[in-house]
ZATORTI-664065 format. One line per 10 residues: number of its first residue (from 1); their letters; for each residue x negated, y negated, z negated of C-alpha. Coordinates in steps of 0.2 Angstrom, whole numbers, always signed. Example, Ala and Ser with C-alpha at 12.3 -4.5 7.8 and 13.67 -1.06 7.14 Angstrom:
1 = as = -62/+22/-39  -68/+5/-36
***
This chain:
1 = xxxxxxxxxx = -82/-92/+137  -94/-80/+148  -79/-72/+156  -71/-91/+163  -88/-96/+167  -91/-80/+178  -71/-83/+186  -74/-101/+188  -91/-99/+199  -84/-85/+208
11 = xxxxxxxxxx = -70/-95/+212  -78/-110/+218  -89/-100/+228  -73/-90/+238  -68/-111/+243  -81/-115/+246  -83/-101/+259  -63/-104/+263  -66/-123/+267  -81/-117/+278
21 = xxxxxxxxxx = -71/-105/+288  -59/-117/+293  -46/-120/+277  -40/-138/+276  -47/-149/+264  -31/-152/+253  -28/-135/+253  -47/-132/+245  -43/-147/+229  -23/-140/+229
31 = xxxxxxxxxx = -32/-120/+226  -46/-128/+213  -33/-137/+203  -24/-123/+201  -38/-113/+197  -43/-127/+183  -26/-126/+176  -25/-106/+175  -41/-107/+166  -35/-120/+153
41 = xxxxxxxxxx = -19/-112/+150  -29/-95/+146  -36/-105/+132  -24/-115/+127  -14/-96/+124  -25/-92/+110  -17/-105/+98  +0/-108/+108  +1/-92/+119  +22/-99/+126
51 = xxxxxxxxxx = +11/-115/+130  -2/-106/+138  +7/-93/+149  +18/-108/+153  +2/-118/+163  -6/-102/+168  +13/-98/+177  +13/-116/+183  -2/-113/+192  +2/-97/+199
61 = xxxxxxxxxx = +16/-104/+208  +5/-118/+214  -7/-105/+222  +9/-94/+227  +16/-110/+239  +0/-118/+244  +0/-111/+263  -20/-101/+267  -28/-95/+279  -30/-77/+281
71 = xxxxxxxxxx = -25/-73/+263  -15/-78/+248  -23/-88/+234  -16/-77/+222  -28/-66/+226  -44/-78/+217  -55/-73/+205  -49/-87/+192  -30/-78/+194  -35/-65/+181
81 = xxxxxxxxxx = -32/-78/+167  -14/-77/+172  -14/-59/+165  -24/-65/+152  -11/-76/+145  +1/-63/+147  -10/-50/+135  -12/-64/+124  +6/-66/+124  +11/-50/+123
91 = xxxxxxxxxx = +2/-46/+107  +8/-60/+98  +27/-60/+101  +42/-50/+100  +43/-34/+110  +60/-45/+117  +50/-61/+122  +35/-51/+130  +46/-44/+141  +56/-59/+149
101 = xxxxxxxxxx = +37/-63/+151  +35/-50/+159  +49/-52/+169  +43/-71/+173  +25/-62/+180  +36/-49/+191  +49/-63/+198  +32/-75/+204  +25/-59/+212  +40/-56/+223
111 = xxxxxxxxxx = +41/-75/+230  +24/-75/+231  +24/-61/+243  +39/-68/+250  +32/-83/+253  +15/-74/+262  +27/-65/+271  +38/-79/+278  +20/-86/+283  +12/-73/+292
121 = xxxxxxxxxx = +7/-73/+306  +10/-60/+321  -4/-51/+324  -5/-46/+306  +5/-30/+298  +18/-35/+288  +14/-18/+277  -3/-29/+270  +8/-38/+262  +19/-24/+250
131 = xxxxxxxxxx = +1/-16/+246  -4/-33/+239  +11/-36/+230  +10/-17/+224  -7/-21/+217  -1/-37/+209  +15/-29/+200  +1/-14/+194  -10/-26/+189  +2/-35/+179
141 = xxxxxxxxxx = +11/-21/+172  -5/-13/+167  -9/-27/+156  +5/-27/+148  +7/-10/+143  -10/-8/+137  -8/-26/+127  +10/-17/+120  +1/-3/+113  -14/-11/+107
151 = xxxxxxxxxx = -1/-23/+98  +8/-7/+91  -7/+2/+85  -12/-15/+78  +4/-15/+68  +5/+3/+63  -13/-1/+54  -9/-18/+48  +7/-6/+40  -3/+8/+34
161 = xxxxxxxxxx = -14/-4/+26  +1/-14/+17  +7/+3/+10  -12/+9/+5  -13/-10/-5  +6/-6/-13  +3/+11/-18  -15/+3/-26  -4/-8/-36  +10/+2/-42
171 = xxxxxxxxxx = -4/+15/-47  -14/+1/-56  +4/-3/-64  +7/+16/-68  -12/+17/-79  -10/+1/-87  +8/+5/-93  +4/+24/-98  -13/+16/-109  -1/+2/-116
181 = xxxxxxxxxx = +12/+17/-123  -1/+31/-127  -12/+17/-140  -1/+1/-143  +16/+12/-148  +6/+26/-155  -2/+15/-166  +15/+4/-170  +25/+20/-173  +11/+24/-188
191 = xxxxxxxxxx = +11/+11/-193  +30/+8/-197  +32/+26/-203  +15/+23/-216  +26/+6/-223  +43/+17/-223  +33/+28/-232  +26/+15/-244  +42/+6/-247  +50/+21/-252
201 = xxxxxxxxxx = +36/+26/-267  +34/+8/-272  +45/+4/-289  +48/-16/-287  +62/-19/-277  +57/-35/-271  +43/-24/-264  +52/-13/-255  +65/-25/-248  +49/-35/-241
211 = xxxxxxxxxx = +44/-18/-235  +58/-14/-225  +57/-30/-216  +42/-27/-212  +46/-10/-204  +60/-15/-198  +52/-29/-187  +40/-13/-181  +53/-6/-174  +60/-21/-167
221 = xxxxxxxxxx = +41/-25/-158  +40/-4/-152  +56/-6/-144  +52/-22/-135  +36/-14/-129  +45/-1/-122  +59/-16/-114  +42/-22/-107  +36/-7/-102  +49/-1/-91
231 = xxxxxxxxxx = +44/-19/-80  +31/-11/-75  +40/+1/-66  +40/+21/-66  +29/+30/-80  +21/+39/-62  +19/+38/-45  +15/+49/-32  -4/+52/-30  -13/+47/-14
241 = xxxxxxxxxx = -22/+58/-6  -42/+56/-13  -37/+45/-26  -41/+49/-44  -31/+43/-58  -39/+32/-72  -44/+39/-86  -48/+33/-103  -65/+40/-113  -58/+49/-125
251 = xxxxxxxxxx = -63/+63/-136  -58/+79/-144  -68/+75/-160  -55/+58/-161  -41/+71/-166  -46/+73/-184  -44/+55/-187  -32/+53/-176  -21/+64/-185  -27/+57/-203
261 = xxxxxxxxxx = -21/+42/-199  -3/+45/-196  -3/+53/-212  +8/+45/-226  +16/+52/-245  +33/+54/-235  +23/+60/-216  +12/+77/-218  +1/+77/-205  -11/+93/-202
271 = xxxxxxxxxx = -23/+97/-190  -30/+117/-185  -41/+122/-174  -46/+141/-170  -58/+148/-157  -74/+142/-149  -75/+125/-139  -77/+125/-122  -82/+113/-111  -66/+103/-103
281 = xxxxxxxxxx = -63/+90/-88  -64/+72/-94  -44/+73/-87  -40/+89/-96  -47/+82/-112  -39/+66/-112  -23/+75/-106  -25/+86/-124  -27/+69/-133  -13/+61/-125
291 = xxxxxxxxxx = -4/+76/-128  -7/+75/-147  -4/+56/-150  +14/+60/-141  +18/+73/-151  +15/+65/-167  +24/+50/-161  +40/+56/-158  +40/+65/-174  +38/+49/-183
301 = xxxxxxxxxx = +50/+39/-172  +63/+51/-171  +63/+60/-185  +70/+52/-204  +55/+57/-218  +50/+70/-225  +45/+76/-209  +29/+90/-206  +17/+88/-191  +8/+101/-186
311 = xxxxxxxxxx = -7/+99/-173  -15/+113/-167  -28/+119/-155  -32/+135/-152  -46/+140/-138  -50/+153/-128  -63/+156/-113  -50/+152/-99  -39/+140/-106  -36/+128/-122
321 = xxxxxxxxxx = -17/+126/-129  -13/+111/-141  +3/+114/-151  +12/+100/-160  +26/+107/-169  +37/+97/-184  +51/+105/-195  +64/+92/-188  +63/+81/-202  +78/+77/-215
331 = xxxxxxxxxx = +88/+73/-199  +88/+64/-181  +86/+45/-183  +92/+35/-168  +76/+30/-159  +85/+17/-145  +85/+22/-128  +75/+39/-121  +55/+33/-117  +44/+39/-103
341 = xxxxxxxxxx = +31/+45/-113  +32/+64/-110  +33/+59/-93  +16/+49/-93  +9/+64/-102  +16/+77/-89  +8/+69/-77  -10/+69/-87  -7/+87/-89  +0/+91/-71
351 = xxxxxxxxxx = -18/+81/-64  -29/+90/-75  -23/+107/-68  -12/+111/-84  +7/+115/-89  +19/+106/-101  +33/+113/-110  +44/+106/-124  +53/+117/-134  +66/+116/-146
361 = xxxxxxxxxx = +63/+128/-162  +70/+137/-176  +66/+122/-187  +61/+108/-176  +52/+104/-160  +37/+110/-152  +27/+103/-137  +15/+113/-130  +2/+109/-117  -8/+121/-108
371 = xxxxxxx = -26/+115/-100  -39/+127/-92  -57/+124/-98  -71/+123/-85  -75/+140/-85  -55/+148/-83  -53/+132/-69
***
């Protein structure tokens, strides 16, 4: 609002001096109107900016044909809303539309100069009159170049901002999907292998039909978290640089409980530990957790009872290794479709500065995950 208030005065003040040096009087109210209407079309530009350039063009070819003494009205203070309306034009459309604009804006300068031209009179140079055109077409395309790359740089953040909020999402979608299978299936998967286990040892039959049911709707309920799972997308996503992944308070001293609960008559499940503790990341110890729960997991899921679990940790000053191993059970059961969950837990590992490896062995498999302490980091 400063900036028309400044033009405006200015303006009136260059016809008023115009009128006094001799201009006509027509020529004085045909200048102001223009001037009025380059002024409303700059601000009608910030909510219609076609509707804007259109007025602020209109009056500029008003000025351009009004006839002048001395010097051409394109040339008055208030003619800088015409550029105005073509920055404000410039940033909001396409690159193709800004730059019939531009073309428009280039065209009025050359009959406006034509015009000055065919007007002037002898005993001025005919010269004058390309330098002022020069100055207009510099002027004009200064304004929109400068306006084109502020509109690009614009975009280019407005872009990298879109891709910082995605990545933000699909990293959110990545922790909630990895918490959801390292508890809900961990725990479903125990929980069906502890009523195999019971339907197998019970003596009514009634029992153990009711039993297997019931086990049997587990597996129908772990297989349609993991079909829900896999809407959240990929088990990881790339990391952004500075971001830290999510992590869940868990502790070491869980594991013995951990492992007692996914204990049944037809699951042995033993937990070992050898060495000192050391002190560990909060993402290395959740990793080693993880990394447990997994383990144990697909032992139960994959494997048809009796099956042998065995956890253990054994430490040392630069590093801790957790080993879950099993003796491949009385045979492979069909556990649907692969899972993602080594993948989630690969990545804990791969984050906390540690290695995975999985291992098939003489009698079954071994997953095995390496994770330095604070002191060996």
């Amino acid at each position: 609002m400063a900036t028309h208030v400044v033009l405006a005065l200015l303006t009136l003040i260059v016809l008023t001096g115009a009128r006094l040096f001799g201009a006509e009087l027509w020529q004085v109210f045909a200048a102001a109107g223009a001037a009025v209407l380059l002024h409303v079309g700059a601000v009608v530009a910030h909510r219609r900016p076609w509707a804007g350039y259109a007025i602020g063009a209109l009056a500029m070819l008003v000025l351009a044909l009004t006839p002048f003494p001395g010097w051409s009205l394109t040339m008055l203070p208030s003619a800088v809303c015409f550029p105005m309306t073509l920055w404000r034009l410039t940033t909001l459309v396409s690159l193709r539309s800004s730059v019939v604009a531009l073309a428009v804006a280039l065209l009025g300068i050359v009959l406006t100069e034509l015009v000055a031209w065919a007007r002037l009179p002898p005993d001025i140079l005919g010269w004058t009159r390309l330098i002022e055109g020069g100055l207009l077409m510099l002027t004009v395309g200064g304004v929109w170049l400068a306006a084109l790359l502020i509109r690009r740089r614009h975009e280019a953040g407005r872009r990298a901002e879109s891709e910082r909020l995605a990545a933000a999402v699909a990293d959110e979608r990545a922790s909630i999907r990895r918490d959801l299978h390292d508890v809900i299936a961990h725990t479903v998967t125990v929980m069906v292998a502890r009523i195999e286990a019971a339907a197998v040892t019970t003596a009514d039959q009634a029992t153990r039909r009711e039993l297997g049911d019931i086990a049997e709707a587990g597996r129908d309920a772990h297989q349609g978290l993991r079909a829900m799972l896999a809407t959240l997308g990929p088990a990881t996503v790339p990391p952004r640089a500075g971001a830290r992944p999510r992590q869940v308070p868990i502790s070491l001293d869980a594991l013995s409980d951990l492992v007692a609960s996914a204990a049944s008559p037809l699951h042995a499940v033993t937990f070992t530990e050898v060495g000192e503790r050391r002190p560990l990341s909060l993402s290395a110890e959740v990793a080693a957790v993880r990394a447990v729960q997994e383990g144990i997991t697909n032992a139960l899921r994959h494997l048809e009872p009796p099956v042998e679990v065995t956890v253990h940790l054994r430490w040392t000053p630069a590093e801790l290794v957790v080993e879950v191993r099993d003796n491949g059970g009385k045979a492979l059961r069909d556990g649907g479709s692969p899972g993602t969950g080594l993948m989630g837990i690969e990545e804990r590992v791969r984050t906390a500065g540690g290695t995975l490896s999985v291992d098939d062995g003489d009698e079954g498999w071994v997953l095995r995950v390496r994770l330095p302490t604070k002191e060996g980091a």
